[in-house]
C-alpha positions in Angstrom: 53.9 -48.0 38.2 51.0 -49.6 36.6 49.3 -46.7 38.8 50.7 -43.5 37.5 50.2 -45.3 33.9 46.3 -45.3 34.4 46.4 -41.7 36.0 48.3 -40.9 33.1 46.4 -42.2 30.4 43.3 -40.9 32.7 44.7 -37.3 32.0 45.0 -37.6 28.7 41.8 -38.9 28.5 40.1 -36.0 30.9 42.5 -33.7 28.5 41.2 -34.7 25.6 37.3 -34.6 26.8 38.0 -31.0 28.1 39.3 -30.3 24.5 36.5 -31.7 22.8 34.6 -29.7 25.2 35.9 -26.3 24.6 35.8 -27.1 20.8 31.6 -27.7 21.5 31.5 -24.7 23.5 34.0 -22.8 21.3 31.3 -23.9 17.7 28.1 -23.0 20.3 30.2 -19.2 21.0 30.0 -19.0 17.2 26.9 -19.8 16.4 25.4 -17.9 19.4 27.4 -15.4 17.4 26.0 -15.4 14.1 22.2 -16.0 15.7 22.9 -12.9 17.5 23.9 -10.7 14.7 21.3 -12.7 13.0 18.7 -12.0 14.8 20.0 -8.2 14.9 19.7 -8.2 11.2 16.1 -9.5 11.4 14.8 -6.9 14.3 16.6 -4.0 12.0 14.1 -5.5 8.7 11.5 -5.6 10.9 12.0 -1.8 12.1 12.7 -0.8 8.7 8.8 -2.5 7.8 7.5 -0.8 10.8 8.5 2.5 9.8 7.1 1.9 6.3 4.2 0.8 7.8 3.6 3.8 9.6 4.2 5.9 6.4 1.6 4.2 4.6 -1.6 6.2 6.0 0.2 9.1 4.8 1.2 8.0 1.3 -2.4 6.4 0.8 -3.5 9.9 2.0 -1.7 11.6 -0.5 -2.2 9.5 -3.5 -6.1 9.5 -2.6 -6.1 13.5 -2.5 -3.9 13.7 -6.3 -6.6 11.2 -7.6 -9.7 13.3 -5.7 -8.0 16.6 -7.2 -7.4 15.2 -10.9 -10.9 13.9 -11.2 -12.4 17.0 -9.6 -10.6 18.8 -12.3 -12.0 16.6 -14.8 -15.2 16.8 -14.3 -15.5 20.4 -13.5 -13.6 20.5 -16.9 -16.6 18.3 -18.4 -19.3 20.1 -17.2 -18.1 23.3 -17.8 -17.6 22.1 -21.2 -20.7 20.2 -21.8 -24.5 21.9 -21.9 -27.6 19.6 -21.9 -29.3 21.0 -25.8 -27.1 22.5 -28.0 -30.0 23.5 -29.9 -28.7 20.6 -32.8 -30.5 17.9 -30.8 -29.4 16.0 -28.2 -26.0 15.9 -27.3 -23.5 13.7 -25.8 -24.1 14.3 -21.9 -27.7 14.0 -22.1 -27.1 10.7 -23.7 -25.3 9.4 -21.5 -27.2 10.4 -18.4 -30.7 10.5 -19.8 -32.5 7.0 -20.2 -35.4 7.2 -22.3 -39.3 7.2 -21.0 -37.8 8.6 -17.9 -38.5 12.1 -16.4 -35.6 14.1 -18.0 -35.0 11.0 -20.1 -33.9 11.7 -23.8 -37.8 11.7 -25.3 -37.8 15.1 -22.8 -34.0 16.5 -23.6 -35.3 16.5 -27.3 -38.2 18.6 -26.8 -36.4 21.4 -25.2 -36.6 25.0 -26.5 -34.3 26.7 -23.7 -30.7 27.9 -24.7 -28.1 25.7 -23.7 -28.1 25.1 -19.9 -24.8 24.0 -17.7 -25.3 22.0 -15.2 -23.5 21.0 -12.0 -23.9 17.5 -11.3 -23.4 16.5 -7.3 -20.0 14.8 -6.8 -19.2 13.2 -3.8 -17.8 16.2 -2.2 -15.7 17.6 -5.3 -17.6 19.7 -7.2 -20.9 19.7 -5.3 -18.8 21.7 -2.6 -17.3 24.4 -4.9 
């Protein structure tokens, strides 16, 4: 009798290790889980980036050309708009590019005797081009 009393409280004791171990395996199903969609969550972000990323030549592209295209405009507007003499003196572009003592400096943009002259300036590619 004292026997069956040991192999019984041996199964309760193997039953209750076997319980204990399916709770640990049952928590380690869980988190495997939630890592899993976890990690799902983290490789969707990171596809998400990588397509942004791949847009971004394109949308550097783009905002390079409107800036290229707006300051084309800008100064094709300026020197359309601005002549070297206007016969009053020297005017506000050949201040600003004309230093003075130098050839074409301002000592020579005030001795000219020519109508007013426009002048295309080379751009990096803009205007030069056109």
């Amino acid at each position: 009798m004292v026997r069956i009393f040991v192999l019984i409280v041996s199964s309760q004791n193997t039953r209750d290790i076997l319980r204990a171990f399916e709770l640990i395996e049952t928590d380690m199903q869980i988190k495997t889980l939630i890592s899993h969609d976890e990690l799902e969550r983290r490789v969707k972000s990171a596809q998400e980036i990588s397509a942004k990323l791949e847009q971004l030549p394109d949308v550097v592209k783009s905002v390079f050309d409107e800036c290229r295209s707006k300051l084309d405009a800008a100064m094709k507007q300026f020197i359309n708009t601005t002549t070297i003499h206007d016969g009053n003196g020297l005017n506000l572009l050949c201040r600003v590019i004309a230093n003075p003592g130098e050839v074409g400096g301002s000592a020579n943009c005030k001795s000219m005797s020519r109508p007013p002259v426009m002048v295309k300036l080379p751009a990096y590619g803009g205007i030069a081009n056109q």
